[in-house]
C-alpha positions as CSV (number, residue, x, y, z in Angstrom):
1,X,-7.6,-39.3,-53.1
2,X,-7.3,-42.2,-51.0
3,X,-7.5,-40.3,-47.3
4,X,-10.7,-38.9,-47.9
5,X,-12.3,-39.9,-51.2
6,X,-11.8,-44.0,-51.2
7,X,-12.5,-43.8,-47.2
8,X,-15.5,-41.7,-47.4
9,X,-17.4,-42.5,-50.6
10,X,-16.5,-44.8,-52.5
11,X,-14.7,-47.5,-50.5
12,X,-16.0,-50.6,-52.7
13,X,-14.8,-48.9,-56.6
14,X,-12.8,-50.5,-59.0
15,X,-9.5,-49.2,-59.6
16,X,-10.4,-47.5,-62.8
17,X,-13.1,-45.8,-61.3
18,X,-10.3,-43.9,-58.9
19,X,-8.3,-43.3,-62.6
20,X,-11.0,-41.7,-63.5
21,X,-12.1,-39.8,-61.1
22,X,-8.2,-38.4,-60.1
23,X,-8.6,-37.7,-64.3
24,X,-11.4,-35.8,-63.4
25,X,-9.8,-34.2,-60.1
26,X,-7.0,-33.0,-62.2
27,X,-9.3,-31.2,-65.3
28,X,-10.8,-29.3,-62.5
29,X,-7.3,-28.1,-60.9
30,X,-6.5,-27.1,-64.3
31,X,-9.5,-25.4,-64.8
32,X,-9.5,-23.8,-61.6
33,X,-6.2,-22.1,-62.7
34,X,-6.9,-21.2,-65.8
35,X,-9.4,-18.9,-64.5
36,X,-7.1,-17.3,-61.1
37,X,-4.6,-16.4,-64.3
38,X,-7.6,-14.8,-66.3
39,X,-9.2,-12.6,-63.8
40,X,-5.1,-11.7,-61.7
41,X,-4.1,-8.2,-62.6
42,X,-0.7,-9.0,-61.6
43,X,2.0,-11.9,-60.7
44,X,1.7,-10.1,-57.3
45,X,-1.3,-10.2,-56.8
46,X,-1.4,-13.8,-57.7
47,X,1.5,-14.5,-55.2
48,X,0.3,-12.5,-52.2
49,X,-3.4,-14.5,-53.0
50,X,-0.9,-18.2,-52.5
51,X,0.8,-16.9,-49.3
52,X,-2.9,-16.4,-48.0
53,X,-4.0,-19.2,-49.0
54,X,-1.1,-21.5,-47.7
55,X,-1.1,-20.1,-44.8
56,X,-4.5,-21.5,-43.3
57,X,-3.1,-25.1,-43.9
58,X,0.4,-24.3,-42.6
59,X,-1.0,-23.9,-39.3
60,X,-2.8,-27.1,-39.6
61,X,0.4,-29.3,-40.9
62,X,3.1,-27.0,-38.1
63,X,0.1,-27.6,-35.1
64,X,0.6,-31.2,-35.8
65,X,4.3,-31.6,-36.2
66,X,5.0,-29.4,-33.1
67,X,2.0,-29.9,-30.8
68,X,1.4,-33.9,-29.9
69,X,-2.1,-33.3,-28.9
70,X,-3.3,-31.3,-31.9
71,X,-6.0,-33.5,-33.6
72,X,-8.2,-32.6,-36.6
73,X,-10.9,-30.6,-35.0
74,X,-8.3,-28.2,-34.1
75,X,-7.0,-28.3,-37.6
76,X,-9.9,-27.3,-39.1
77,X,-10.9,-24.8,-36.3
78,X,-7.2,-23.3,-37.1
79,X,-8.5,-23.7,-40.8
80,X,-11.9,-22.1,-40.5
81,X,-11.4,-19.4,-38.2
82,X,-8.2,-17.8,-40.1
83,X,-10.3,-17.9,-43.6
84,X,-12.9,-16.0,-42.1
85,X,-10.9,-13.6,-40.5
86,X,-8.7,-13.8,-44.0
87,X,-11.7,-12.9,-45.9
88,X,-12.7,-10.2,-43.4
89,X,-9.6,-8.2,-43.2
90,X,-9.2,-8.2,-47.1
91,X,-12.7,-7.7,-48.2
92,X,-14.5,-6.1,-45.2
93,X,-12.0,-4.3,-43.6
94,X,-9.5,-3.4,-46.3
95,X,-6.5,-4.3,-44.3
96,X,-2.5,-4.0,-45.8
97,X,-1.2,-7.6,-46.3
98,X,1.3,-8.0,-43.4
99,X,-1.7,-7.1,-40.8
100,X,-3.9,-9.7,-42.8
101,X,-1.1,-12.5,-41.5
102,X,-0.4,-10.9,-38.3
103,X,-4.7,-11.8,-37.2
104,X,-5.2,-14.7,-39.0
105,X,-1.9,-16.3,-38.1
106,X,-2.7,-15.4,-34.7
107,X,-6.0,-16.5,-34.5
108,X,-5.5,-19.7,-36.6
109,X,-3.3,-21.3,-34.2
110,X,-5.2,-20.3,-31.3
111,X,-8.4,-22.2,-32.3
């Protein structure tokens, strides 16, 4: 909350205010998985949906533990570029899982 919210928006609040607003943060994590677990078939299907999703920001946090010169507009390139090609090769192209990492993996840490 403090990297990007207190730094970018709100630099001058009150310390309540930040209470708040993490109180709010946290409701809406919550909510948000309330609703995967209502519309998941499966535990699966859940779990295969996390290793997707990890993935795009493990490229991020490994590009800047093993590369010196990685810097943020690579991260989010890496970001970007691997959940588009995520969300082509599962929705578009109707790819098998294992080739879903093998392109986006790929492509993620070559941006």
């Amino acid at each position: 909350m403090k990297n990007v919210y207190q730094r970018y928006l709100r630099p001058e609040a009150s310390v309540r205010h930040y209470l708040n607003v993490g109180r709010l943060v946290g409701v809406a994590v919550v909510m948000g998985g309330i609703v995967v677990a209502t519309y998941a078939t499966t535990v699966v299907g859940i779990l295969k949906l996390t290793w997707s999703l990890v993935a795009f920001f493990g490229i991020a946090f490994w590009g800047g533990v093993l590369w010196r010169r990685c810097n943020a507009y690579g991260a989010w390139a890496g970001i970007l570029g691997s959940s588009l090609l995520w969300y082509l090769s599962r929705f578009v192209w109707g790819w098998e899982l294992h080739q879903q990492f093998l392109i986006y993996l790929v492509a993620g840490f070559s941006a």
